[in-house]
Structure formats: C-alpha cells, structure tokens
N, C-alpha and C positions, 0 to 999 in steps of 0.2 A: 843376715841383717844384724845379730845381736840381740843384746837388752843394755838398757839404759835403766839409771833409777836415780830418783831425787829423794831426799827425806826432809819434812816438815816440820815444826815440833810448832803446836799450839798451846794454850794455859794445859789444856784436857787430855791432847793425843797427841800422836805421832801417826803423820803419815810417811806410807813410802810409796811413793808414783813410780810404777813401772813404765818403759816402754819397749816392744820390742818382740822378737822369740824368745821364750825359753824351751832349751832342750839340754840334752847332755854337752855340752860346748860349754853354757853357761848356767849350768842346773848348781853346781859345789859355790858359784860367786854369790848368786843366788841366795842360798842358805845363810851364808858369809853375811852379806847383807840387811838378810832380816836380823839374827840375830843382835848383830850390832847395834840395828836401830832400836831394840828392845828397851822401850823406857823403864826408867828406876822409879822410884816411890817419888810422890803421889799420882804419877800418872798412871792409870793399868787399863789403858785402852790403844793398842796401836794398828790402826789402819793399814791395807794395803790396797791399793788401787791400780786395779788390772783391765780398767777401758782402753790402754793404749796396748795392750797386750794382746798379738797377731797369731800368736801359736804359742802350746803347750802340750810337752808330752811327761810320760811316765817321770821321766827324773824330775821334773819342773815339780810334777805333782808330789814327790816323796821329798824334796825339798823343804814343798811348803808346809808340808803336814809334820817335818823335823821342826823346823821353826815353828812351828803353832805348840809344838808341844814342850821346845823351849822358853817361848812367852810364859806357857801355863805354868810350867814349872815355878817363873818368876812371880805369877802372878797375876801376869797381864792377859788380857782377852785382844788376842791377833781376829781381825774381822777382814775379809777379802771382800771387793767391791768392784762391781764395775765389769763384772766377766761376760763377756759375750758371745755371739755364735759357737765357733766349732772351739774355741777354749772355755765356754760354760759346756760344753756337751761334752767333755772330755772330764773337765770335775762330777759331774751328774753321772756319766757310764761309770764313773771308779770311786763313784757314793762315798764322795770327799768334798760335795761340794756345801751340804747341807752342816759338817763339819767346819769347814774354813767360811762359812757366811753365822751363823750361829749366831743370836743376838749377844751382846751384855751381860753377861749375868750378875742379879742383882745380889 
C-alpha cells in the first residue's frame, strides 16, 4: 500500500498527516520526512498524526524515534497522535510509545 504524508503549518505547530504502512520500504522516506517538516523558531511543537496509519514495524518505529530526537535536538517537542490498534500495540510492546505521545514540556 505505502505511506502518504501531508504537512500543515498553523500560527503554533506543524502537522504531518500520515497515511498508509510503514515498514522497511518506506521507513528511510519517513525519517526524511519528519525531519524536514521540523519547524524553526518560534514554533517548537510538531505534530504527527498516525489515525490513517494501518501498519508499523521496527524500522517505522526507529524512524520515528531518530526524528524525535532530531526535533529535540532543535528544540522542538515531536508529539505522535492518533495511533491505534495493532500500530499502538506495537509502540507500547517496544516502550516507545509513551516516548513519541509525551506531553509539551513546559
């Protein structure tokens, strides 16, 4: 099937709408992707929204956790949303999920 992504930019945040599989096919576009959308100053909050998201495996997940620590690095708080069934169960068994959902930090 793929992944698809769209990016948003509001006054506050940036979203990136996923949709799709991710796996080793498209786990390196992925990366590529967050990264990029990684907002500059004054924004340091970027969204990623994972409801249209059907599968995810190990590459998906070291993907996301490269780009989270990309954001960090910038500054920004990367927050995942929207994970469900057997791709929330897959962030929770590799205790990554409570990492990529994390609130704000103030």
């Amino acid at each position: 099937m793929g992944l698809t992504h769209r990016v948003e930019h509001t006054p506050d945040s940036v979203w990136v709408r996923l949709s799709g599989e991710v796996d080793l096919a498209v786990a390196d576009d992925l990366q590529h992707w967050l990264v990029a959308a990684i907002p500059a100053e004054p924004i340091h909050t970027m969204h990623v929204d994972f409801h249209d998201v059907t599968f995810l495996d190990s590459t998906g997940i070291r993907a996301m956790v490269l780009a989270q620590r990309a954001a960090q690095e910038r500054g920004v708080t990367m927050r995942l949303s929207g994970a469900h069934g057997r791709v929330e169960s897959a962030l929770r068994i590799t205790g990554v999920y409570e990492l990529l959902t994390a609130p704000e930090a103030k």
